[in-house]
N, C-alpha and C positions, 0 to 999 in steps of 0.2 A: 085308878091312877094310870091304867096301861092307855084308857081310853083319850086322857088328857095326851099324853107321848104321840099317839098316834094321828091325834087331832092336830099338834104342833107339828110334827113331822107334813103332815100334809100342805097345812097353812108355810111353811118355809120353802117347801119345795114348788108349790105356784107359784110363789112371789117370784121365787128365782126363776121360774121358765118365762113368767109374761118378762120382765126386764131383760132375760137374752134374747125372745122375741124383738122386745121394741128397740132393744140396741141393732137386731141384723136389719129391720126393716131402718131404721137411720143410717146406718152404713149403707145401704143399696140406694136408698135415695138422696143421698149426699154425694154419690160419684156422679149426678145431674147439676147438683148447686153447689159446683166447686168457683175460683176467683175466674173471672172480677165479681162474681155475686158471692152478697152474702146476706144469710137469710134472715127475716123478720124476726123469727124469734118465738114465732108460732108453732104449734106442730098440729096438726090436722090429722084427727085419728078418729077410724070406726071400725066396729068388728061388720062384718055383712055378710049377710047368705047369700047367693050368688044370686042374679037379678035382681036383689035388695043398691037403695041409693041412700046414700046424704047428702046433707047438705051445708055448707059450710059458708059465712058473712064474713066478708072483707070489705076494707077500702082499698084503690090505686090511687096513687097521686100525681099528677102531670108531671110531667117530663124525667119520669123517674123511668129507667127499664129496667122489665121483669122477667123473672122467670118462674112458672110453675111447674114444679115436678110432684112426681107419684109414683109409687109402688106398691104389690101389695106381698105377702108373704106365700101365696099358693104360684108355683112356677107356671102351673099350667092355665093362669087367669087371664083375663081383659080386664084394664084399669079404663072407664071410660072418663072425662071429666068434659063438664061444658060449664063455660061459663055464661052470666048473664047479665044483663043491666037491669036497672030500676024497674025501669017497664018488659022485663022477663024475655028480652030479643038475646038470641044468640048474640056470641060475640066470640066465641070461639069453641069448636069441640074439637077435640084431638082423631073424633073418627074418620073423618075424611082425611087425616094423614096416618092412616096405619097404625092409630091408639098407641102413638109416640109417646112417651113417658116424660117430657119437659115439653114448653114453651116460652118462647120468648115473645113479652109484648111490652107496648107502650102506649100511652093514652095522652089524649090532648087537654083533658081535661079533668079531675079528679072524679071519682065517679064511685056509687057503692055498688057492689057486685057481689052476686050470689054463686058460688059454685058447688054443680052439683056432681059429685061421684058414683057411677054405674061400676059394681062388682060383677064380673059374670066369670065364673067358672067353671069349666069343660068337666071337671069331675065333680060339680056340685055341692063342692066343700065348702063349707065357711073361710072365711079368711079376715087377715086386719088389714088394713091399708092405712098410709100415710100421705097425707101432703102434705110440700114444703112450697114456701113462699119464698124470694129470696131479691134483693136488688140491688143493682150495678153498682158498685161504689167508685 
């Protein structure tokens, strides 16, 4: 019976640390996709060991503007994101602006697009990250 208590105790006390996790990683990337955006509705989530990536499938819709944001929970990390088109050409990576944490874009044409997220962090740690999708209203 002690072992059933101790079992429950465990299982209650994870639940509740990943959901203050995932609630401080939505408050930190939600101070990017504040008004006039507002977000898809999606949340874009992965645990990653640092130099580990994902990958994440969206559409953009013409003449809709966007913004991508990202964060992850290790202070001391790079969030990298690039995204891509059909035929796997850049179309944006946030390294060449100092691994900015939002962008803002727009497309002439509706397009599906693959983005991929680079973890890296300086102490090695694992971490979660999020991305958030979000557009102009």
């Amino acid at each position: 019976m002690k072992t059933i208590y101790i079992f429950l105790l465990v299982l209650v006390s994870t639940a509740f640390t990943s959901l203050a996790q995932d609630n401080t990683l939505m408050t930190e990337c939600s101070k990017y996709l504040h008004s006039p955006f507002v977000s898809d509705g999606q949340e874009y989530k992965a645990e990653l060991n640092s130099g580990e990536s994902a990958e994440f499938h969206t559409t953009f819709y013409s003449g809709n503007h966007y913004r991508i944001a990202g964060v992850s929970n290790q202070k001391s990390s790079q969030l990298i994101f690039t995204i891509y088109d059909q035929e796997n050409r850049v179309l944006f990576t946030n390294v060449k602006y100092g691994s900015t944490p939002y962008w803002d874009f727009e497309f002439e044409s509706t397009l599906n697009c693959t983005i991929k997220v680079q973890y890296i962090s300086k102490t090695k740690k694992p971490g979660s990250i999020l991305l958030l999708i979000g557009f102009k209203q």
